[in-house]
RODREN-61636 format. One record per residue (C-alpha): z, y, x; residue number from 1. Coordinates in steps of 0.5 Angstrom, whole numbers, plus 2048, in hexadecimal, padded with zeros to 3 digits. Layout:
site z->Z y->Y x->X kollo->NUM
...
//
This chain:
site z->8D4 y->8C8 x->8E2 kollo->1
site z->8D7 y->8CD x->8E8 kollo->2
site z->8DA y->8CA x->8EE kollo->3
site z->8E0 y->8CF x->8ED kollo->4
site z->8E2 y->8CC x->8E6 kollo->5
site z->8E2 y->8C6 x->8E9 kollo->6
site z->8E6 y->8C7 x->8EF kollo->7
site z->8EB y->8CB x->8EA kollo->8
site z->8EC y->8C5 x->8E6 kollo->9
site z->8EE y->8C1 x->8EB kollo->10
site z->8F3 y->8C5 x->8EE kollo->11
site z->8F5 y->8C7 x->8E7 kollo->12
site z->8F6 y->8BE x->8E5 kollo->13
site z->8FA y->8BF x->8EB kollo->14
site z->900 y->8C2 x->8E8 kollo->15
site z->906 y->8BF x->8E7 kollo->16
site z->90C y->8C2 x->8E3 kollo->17
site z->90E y->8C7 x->8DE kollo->18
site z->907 y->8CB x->8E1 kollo->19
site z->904 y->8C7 x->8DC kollo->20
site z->907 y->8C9 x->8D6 kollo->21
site z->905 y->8D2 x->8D8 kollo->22
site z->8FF y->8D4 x->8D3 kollo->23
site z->8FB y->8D6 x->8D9 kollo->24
site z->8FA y->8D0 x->8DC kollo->25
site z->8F9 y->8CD x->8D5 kollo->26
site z->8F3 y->8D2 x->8D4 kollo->27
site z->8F1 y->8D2 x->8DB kollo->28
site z->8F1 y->8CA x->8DC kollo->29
site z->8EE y->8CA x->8D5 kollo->30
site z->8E9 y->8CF x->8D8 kollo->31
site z->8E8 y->8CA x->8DD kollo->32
site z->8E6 y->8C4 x->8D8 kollo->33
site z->8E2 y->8C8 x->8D5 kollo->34
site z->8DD y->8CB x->8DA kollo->35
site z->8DD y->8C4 x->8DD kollo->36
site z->8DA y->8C1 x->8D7 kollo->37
site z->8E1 y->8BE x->8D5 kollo->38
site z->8E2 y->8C1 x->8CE kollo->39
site z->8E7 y->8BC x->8CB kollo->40
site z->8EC y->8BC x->8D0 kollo->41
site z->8ED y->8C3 x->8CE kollo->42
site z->8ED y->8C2 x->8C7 kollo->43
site z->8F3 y->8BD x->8C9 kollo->44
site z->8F5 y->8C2 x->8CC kollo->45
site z->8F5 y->8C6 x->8C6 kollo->46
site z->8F8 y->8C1 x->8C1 kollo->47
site z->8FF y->8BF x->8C6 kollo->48
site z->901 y->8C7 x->8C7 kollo->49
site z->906 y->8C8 x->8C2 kollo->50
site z->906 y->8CF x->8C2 kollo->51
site z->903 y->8D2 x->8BD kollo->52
site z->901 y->8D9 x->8C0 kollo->53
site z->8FE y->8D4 x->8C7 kollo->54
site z->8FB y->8CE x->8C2 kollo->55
site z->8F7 y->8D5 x->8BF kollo->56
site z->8F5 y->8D8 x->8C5 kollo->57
site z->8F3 y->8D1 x->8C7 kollo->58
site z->8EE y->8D0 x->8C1 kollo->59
site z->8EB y->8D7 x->8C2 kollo->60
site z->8EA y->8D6 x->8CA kollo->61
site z->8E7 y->8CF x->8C8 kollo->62
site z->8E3 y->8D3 x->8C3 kollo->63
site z->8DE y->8D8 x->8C7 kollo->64
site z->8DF y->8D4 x->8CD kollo->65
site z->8DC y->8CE x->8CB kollo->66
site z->8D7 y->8D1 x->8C7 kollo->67
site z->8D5 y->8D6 x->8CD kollo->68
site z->8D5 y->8CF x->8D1 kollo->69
site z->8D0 y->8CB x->8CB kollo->70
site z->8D6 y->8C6 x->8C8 kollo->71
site z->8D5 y->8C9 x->8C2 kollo->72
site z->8D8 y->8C3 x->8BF kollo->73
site z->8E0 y->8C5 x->8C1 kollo->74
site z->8DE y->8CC x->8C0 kollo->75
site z->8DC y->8CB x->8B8 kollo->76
site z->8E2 y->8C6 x->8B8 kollo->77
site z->8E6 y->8CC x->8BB kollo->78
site z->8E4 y->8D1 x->8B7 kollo->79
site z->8E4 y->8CE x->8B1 kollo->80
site z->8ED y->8CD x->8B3 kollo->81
site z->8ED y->8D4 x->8B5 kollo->82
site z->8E9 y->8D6 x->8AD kollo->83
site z->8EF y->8D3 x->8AA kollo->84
site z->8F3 y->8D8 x->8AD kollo->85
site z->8EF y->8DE x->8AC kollo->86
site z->8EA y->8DC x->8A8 kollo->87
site z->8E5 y->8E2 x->8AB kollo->88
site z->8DE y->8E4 x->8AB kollo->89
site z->8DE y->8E3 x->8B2 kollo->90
site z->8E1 y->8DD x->8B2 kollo->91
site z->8DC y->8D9 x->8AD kollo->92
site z->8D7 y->8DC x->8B1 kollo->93
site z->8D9 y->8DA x->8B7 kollo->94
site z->8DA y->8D2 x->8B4 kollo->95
site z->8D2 y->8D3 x->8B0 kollo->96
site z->8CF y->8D5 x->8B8 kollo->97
site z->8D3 y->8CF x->8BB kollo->98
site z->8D0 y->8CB x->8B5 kollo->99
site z->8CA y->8CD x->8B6 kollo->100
site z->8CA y->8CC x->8BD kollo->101
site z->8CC y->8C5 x->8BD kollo->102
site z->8C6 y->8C4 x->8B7 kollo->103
site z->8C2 y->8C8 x->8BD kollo->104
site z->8C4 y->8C1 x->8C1 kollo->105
site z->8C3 y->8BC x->8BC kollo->106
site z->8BC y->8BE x->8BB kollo->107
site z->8BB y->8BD x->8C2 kollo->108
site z->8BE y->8B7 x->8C3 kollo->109
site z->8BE y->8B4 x->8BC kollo->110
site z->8C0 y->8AD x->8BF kollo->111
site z->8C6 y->8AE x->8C2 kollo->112
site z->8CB y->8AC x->8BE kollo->113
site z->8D1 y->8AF x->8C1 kollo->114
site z->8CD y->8B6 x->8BE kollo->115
site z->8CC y->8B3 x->8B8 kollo->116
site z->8D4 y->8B0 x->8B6 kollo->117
site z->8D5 y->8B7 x->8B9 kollo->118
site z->8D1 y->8BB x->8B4 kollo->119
site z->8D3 y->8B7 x->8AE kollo->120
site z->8DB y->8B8 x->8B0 kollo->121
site z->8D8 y->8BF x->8B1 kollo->122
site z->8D5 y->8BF x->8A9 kollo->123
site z->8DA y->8BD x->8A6 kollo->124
site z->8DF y->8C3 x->8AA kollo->125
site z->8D9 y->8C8 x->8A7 kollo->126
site z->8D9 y->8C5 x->8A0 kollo->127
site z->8E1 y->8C6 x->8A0 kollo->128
site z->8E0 y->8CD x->8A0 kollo->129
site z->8DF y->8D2 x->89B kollo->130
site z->8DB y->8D6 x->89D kollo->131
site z->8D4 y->8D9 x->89A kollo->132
site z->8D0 y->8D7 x->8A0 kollo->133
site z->8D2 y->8D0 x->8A0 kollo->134
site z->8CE y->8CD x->89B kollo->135
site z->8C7 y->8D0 x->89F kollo->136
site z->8C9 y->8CE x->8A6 kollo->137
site z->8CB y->8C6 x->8A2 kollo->138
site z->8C4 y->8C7 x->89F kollo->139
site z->8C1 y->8C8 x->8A4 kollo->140
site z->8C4 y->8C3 x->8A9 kollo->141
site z->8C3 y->8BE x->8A3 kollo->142
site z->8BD y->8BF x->8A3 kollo->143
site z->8BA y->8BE x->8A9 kollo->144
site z->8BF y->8B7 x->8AA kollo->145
site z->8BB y->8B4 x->8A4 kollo->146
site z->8B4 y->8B7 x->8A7 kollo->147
site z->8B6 y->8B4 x->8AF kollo->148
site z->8B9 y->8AD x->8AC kollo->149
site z->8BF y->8AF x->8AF kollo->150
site z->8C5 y->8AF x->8AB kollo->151
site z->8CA y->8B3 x->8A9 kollo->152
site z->8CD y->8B1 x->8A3 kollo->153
site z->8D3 y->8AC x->8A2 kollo->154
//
């Protein structure tokens, strides 16, 4: 965690008043959070933002920002949002490499149950999609649940 994200976030939850409602300070509080190992704050962030265009830009931040700072389990959540929208191939590949990353997680921490709930929810995400890949990435996962005694399944 940098200092300087830290500090940014308390002088940014100090803000009262329609600064608050502005994109940017959306972005960069949000920006905040995440840096300081806070993901879920900027996800709620994200999902009381009544503007189209800013709940968007808001997933795409929360995105790469979490998967560059390993909370890959709110970048696959916001990939797979952002899939919706545009189903590209840089969007689903963006959510099997937050997938894997969290699986890369949970293969070194199989007992931590907050990974293991994350990647059931997360899953069942990949299993809603109808992309070609999903089935070999599910198999794969299943698989090594199974063999770990960790499970996955519902």
């Amino acid at each position: 965690m940098d200092k300087r994200y830290k500090l940014a976030e308390e002088t940014f939850v100090m803000v009262v008043g329609p600064e608050r409602d502005k994109p940017l300070f959306k972005f960069m509080l949000s920006r905040c959070y995440i840096r300081n190992k806070k993901p879920q704050k900027a996800w709620d962030i994200m999902t009381k933002s009544e503007n189209t265009n800013d709940r968007l830009n808001l997933l795409k931040l929360i995105a790469h920002d979490c998967y560059i700072a390993t909370e890959y389990y709110f970048s696959t959540k916001a990939f797979h949002e952002i899939e919706k929208l545009d189903p590209s191939p840089e969007n689903w590949n963006g959510k099997r490499g937050a997938c894997a990353g969290l699986f890369r997680q949970l293969t070194t921490q199989k007992n931590d149950q907050v990974l293991v709930h994350q990647m059931r929810e997360v899953l069942q995400l990949i299993d809603s999609n109808h992309h070609p890949n999903c089935e070999f990435l599910l198999k794969v996962i299943r698989s090594w649940g199974e063999s770990h005694n960790v499970p996955l399944t519902i």
